[in-house]
N, C-alpha and C positions, 0 to 999 in steps of 0.2 A: 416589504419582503426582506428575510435575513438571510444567508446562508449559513449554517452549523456543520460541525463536523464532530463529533463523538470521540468519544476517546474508547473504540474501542477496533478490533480487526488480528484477533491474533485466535478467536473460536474458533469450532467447522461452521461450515456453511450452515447448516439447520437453524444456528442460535438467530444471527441476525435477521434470515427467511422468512423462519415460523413465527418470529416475533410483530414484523410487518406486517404478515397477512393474519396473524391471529384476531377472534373475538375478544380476545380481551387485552386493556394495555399495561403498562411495565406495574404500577399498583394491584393488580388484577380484578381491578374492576371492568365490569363487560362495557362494550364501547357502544356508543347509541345511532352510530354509524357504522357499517364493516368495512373495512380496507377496500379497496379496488386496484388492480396492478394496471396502471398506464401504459408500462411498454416495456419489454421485455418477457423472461420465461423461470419462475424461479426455481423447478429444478434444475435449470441449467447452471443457476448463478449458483447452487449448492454442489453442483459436480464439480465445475471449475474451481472455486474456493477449497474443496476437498482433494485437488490433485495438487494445489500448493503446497510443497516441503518447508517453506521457508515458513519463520515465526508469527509475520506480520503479512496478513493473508487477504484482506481485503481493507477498504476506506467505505465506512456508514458516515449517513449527514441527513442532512434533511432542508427543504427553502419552505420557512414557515412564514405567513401570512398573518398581515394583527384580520382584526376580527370585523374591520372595513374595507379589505382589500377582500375582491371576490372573482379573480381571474375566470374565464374561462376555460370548458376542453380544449379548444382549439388554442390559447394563450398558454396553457399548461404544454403542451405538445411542440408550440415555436420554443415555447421556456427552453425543455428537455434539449433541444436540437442546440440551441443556442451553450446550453450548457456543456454539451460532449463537443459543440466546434472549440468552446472556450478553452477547456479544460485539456480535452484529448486531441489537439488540432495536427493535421498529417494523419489521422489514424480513421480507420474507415468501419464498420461494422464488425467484420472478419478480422480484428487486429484486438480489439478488448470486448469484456462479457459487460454487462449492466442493467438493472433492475429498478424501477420506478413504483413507487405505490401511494395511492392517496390516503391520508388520510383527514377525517373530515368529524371526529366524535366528541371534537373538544369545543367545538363551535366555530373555529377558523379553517384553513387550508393548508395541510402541511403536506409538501411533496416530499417524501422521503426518500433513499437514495444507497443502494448497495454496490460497489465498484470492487471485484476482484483485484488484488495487485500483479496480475499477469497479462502480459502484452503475447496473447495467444498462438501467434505465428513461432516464433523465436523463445517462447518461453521465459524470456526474460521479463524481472521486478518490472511495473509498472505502478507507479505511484500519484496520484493528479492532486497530492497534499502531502507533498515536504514540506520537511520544519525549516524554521528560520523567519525571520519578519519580509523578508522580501514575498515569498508565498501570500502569506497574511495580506500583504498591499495587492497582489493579485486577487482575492478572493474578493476582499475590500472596492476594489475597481471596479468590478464586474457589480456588486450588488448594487454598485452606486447609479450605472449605466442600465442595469436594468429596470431600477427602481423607476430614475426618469423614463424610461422609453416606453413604459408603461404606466405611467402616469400616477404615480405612489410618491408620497412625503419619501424623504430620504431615512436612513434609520441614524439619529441623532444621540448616539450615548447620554443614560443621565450618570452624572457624575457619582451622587445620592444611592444610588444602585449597588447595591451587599451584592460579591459575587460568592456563588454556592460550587460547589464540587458535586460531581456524576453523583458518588455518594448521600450526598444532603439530599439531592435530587430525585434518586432512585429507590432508596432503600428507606423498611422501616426507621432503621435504628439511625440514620441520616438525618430523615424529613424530623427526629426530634429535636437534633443539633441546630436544623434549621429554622423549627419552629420559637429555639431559647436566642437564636440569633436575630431573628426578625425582628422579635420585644423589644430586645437589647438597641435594635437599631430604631427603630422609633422612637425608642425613649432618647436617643443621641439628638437624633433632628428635633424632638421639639425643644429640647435645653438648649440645641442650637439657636434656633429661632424665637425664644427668649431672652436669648442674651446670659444663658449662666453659662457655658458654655462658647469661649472665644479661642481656644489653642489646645492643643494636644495634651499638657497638664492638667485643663480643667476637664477634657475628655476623660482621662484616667482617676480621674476625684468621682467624675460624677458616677462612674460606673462602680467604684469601691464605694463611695458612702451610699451611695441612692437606689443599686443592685446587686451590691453584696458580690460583685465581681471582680474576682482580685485579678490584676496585669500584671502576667510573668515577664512577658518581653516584648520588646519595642523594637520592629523592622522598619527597613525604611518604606514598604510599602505592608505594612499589617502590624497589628497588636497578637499577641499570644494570650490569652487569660481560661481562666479558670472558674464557672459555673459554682452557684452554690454546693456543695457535696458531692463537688466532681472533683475525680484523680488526676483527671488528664485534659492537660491544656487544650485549650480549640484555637485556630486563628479567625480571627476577623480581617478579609480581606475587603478593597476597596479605595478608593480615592479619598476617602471619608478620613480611613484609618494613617493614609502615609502622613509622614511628619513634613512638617514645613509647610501645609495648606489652611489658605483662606477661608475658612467656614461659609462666611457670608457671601462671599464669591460663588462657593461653592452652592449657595442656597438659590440665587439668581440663574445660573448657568443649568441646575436644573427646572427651573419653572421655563425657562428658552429652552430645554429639550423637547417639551411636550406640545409646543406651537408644531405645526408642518410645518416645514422646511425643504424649498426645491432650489436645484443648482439654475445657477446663471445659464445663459448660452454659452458664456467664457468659460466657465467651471465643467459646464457638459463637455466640450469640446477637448477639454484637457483632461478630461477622467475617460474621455473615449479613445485619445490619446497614446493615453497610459496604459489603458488596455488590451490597445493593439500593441505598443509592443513587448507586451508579458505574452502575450500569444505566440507575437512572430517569434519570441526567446524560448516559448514551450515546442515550438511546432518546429524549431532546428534542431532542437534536443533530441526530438523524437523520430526524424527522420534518420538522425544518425545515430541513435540509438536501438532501435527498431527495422527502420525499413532500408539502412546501409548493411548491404552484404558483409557481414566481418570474421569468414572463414579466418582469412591470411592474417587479420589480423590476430585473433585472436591464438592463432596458432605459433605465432611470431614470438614465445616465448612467455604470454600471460597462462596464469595456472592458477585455478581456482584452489580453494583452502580443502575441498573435498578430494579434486585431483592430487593435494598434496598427501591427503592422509592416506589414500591410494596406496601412491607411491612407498610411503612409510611401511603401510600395511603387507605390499608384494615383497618390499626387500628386506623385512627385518622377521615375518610369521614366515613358518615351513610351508602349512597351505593355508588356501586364503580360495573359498568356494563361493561364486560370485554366478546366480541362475544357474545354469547346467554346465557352465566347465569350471573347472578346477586348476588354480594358478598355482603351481609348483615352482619357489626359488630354488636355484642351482646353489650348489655350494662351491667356495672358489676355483676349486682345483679340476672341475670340470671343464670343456672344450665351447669354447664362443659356439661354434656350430647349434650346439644343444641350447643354447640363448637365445640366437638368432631363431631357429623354430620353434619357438616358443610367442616369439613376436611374429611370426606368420600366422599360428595357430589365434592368438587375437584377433588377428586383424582379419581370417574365416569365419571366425565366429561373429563378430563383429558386422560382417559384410550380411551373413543369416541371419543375423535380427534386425538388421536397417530394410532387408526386401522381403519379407514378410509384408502381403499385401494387411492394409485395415481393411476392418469392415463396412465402414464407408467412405472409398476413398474419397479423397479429396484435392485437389493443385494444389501443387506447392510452387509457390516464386521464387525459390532458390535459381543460382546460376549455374550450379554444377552442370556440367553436362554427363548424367549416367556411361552413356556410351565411352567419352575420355576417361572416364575413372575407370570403369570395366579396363579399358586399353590397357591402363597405366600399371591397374593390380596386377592384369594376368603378365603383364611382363615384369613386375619384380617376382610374381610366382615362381617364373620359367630359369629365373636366374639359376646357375646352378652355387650349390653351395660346399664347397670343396674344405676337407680337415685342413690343407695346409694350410688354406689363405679364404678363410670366411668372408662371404659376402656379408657386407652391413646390412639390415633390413632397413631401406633410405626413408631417411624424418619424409618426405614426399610422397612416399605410398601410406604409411600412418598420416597425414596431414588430408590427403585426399579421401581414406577412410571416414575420418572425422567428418569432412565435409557431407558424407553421405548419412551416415549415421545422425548429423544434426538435422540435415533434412525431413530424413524420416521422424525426427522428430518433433522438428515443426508441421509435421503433417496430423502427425496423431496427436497434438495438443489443439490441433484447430476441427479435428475430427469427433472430438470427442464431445465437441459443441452441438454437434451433427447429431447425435447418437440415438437413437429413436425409443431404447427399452435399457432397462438399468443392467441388463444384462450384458446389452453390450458396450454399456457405458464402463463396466469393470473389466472387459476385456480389454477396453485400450489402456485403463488405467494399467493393468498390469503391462501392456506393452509400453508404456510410456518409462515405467518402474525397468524397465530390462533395457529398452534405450539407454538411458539415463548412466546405467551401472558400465554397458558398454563404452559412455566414452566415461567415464572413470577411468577404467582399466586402457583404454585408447592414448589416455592423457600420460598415467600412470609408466606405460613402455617408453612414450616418448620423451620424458621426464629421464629412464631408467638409462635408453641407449644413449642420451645426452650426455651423462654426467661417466658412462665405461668408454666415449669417444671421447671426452678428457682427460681422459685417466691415461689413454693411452698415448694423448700427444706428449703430456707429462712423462712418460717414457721415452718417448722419442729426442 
């Protein structure tokens, strides 16, 4: 068993859905087996995906099976569970969406794999495949522990192995690239293993005199060249192609790939290890990433790049019409007063789209206490606001707003998982879209009376 992960997650939801459970697969040829979904719901995992603003929207992969490993339901189902403790550990059903589907029409087992990049309560990126090689060694760990523990050869790199691109892989005009690469490579290995063939100069002979393939450039891990009557260069990537490798080394180390191969007791032990603690390093991440309350902090003077354009957009456009009110900047020579109610009038409006009940409600784990904040507003309401000596509208009633406002929105982003008809699946969506803009503008004031309370110490 392998784990993959695709290089794809920036579509709607429908592309990578419809593709799993589709009759037919990525060549479109019909499959001789149909899909079967394991576990989960996949118009759920296409609503969530679809309420993602951000670029990079979901993580697709897949745990494919060679074609003598034949797991069971019940081993497919520990898999899965083993997979979301590994991956998503701290984080419980109601915290992330996901989607399981077999497939089984190529002759093997592949359990495929759709993971939204949203951590549902809080709204916030979740991602269970950052870049970097440390990830890599996490994913690596885990196939290696589950391989043993299910009693599967380990998966052994051959060195020998041309690596392909999505492209060569997926597409017509790819698989031809792939099909003049493949030649190319076979013909390398057996001059290998005749002996014309001993260094990277006779590699680049044999391919110009014997294929008619000319090498444009020499990487330290790939060749560049050029196809009979072809305009544009290809690479040839692979262990094959980097410079400074032993051929024949290289020829042994592959025929030792294709033996099985299982880990010691010592070697299990220390890749079980290793595994724990990538976990215990994902599972702190994610508790105080997710499940640590971070009103204060994040109010404590962090400001997203949208909050900033906000801001930009209220103090420099005449009006700037954001759902049903309309933000009108003052020009300078007007009275603080007319400022300051202007940031009351947010912070009403604001308070009317966070209590608007959903349609199915749902608990939220927030800590706010509704009642304290109710307290808190009606008493900076009640302040009175005098021409001479303007009361400030205090960062602490805008701060407590927010608190309420995010709730409501970790409500309706866990609610909308809930949602029973697509009907009302677009009703939260649009109240999630009006949340959202509210703390913009929330951010936006607080941003705005910051920088007129230095303006003014600066006077003083």
């Amino acid at each position: 068993m392998i784990v993959r992960i695709f290089c794809s997650g920036t579509s709607n939801g429908e592309s990578p859905v419809n593709y799993l459970l589709s009759d037919k697969d990525h060549a479109g040829d019909r499959r001789a087996v149909k899909p079967e979904v394991i576990e989960g719901h996949p118009q759920t995992t296409i609503d969530v995906i679809n309420s993602i603003q951000r670029k990079h929207k979901y993580i697709s992969g897949c745990m494919s099976f060679r074609d003598s490993e034949k797991p069971t339901k019940e081993q497919l189902f520990d898999l899965i569970d083993d997979f979301k403790k590994t991956f998503c550990p701290a984080l419980k059903g109601d915290n992330f969406n996901s989607l399981f589907v077999l497939h089984q029409d190529k002759g093997n087992t592949e359990l495929h794999f759709v993971i939204p990049s949203q951590e549902l309560k809080s709204g916030r990126r979740l991602n269970i495949h950052p870049p970097g090689q440390r990830n890599i060694s996490f994913f690596e760990a885990f196939t290696k522990v589950t391989n043993q523990k299910m009693g599967y050869a380990q998966v052994v790199p051959n060195p020998l192995k041309m690596a392909f691109t999505e492209f060569e892989r997926k597409t017509s005009e790819g698989r031809k690239d792939r099909s003049n690469k493949g030649y190319i490579h076979k013909s390398i290995i057996d001059a290998i293993k005749s002996g014309e063939v001993k260094n990277r100069a006779d590699l680049c002979r044999h391919l110009d005199e014997n294929l008619s393939v000319t090498t444009t450039r020499m990487g330290k891990d790939y060749l560049s060249v050029k196809f009979p009557g072809s305009l544009k260069a290809k690479r040839l990537r692979g262990s094959l192609y980097a410079e400074g490798i032993d051929y024949q080394s290289l020829i042994k180390q592959s025929a030792e790939s294709r033996k099985p191969q299982f880990l010691s007791s010592t070697d299990f032990k220390s890749e079980q290890t290793k595994l724990s603690n990538f976990v215990h390093e994902r599972e702190q991440f994610n508790i105080k990433a997710y499940l640590t309350p971070r009103p204060i902090r994040r109010l404590a003077g962090h400001q997203t790049s949208s909050s900033k354009a906000a801001v930009h957009q209220i103090m420099h456009t005449p009006s700037v019409t954001l759902t049903n009110t309309t933000i009108t900047t003052r020009s300078p020579n007007m009275g603080k007063m007319e400022k300051f109610s202007m940031a009351k009038k947010i912070i009403q409006d604001a308070l009317a789209v966070a209590r608007n009940k959903l349609p199915t409600p749902t608990p939220t784990n927030g800590n706010l206490s509704k009642d304290k904040i109710s307290k808190n507003i009606m008493a900076f309401k009640n302040q009175p606001l005098g021409a001479s000596q303007p009361q400030i509208v205090s960062n602490e009633a805008i701060m407590l707003t927010i608190g309420e406002v995010e709730t409501s929105l970790q409500e309706a982003l866990v609610g909308i998982t809930n949602a029973k008809s697509p009907q009302e699946t677009e009703k939260i969506k649009q109240r999630i879209i009006q949340l959202r803009l509210q703390l913009e503008k929330l951010y936006a004031q607080l941003e705005f009376q910051k920088k007129q309370i230095s303006a003014r110490k600066l006077k003083w």
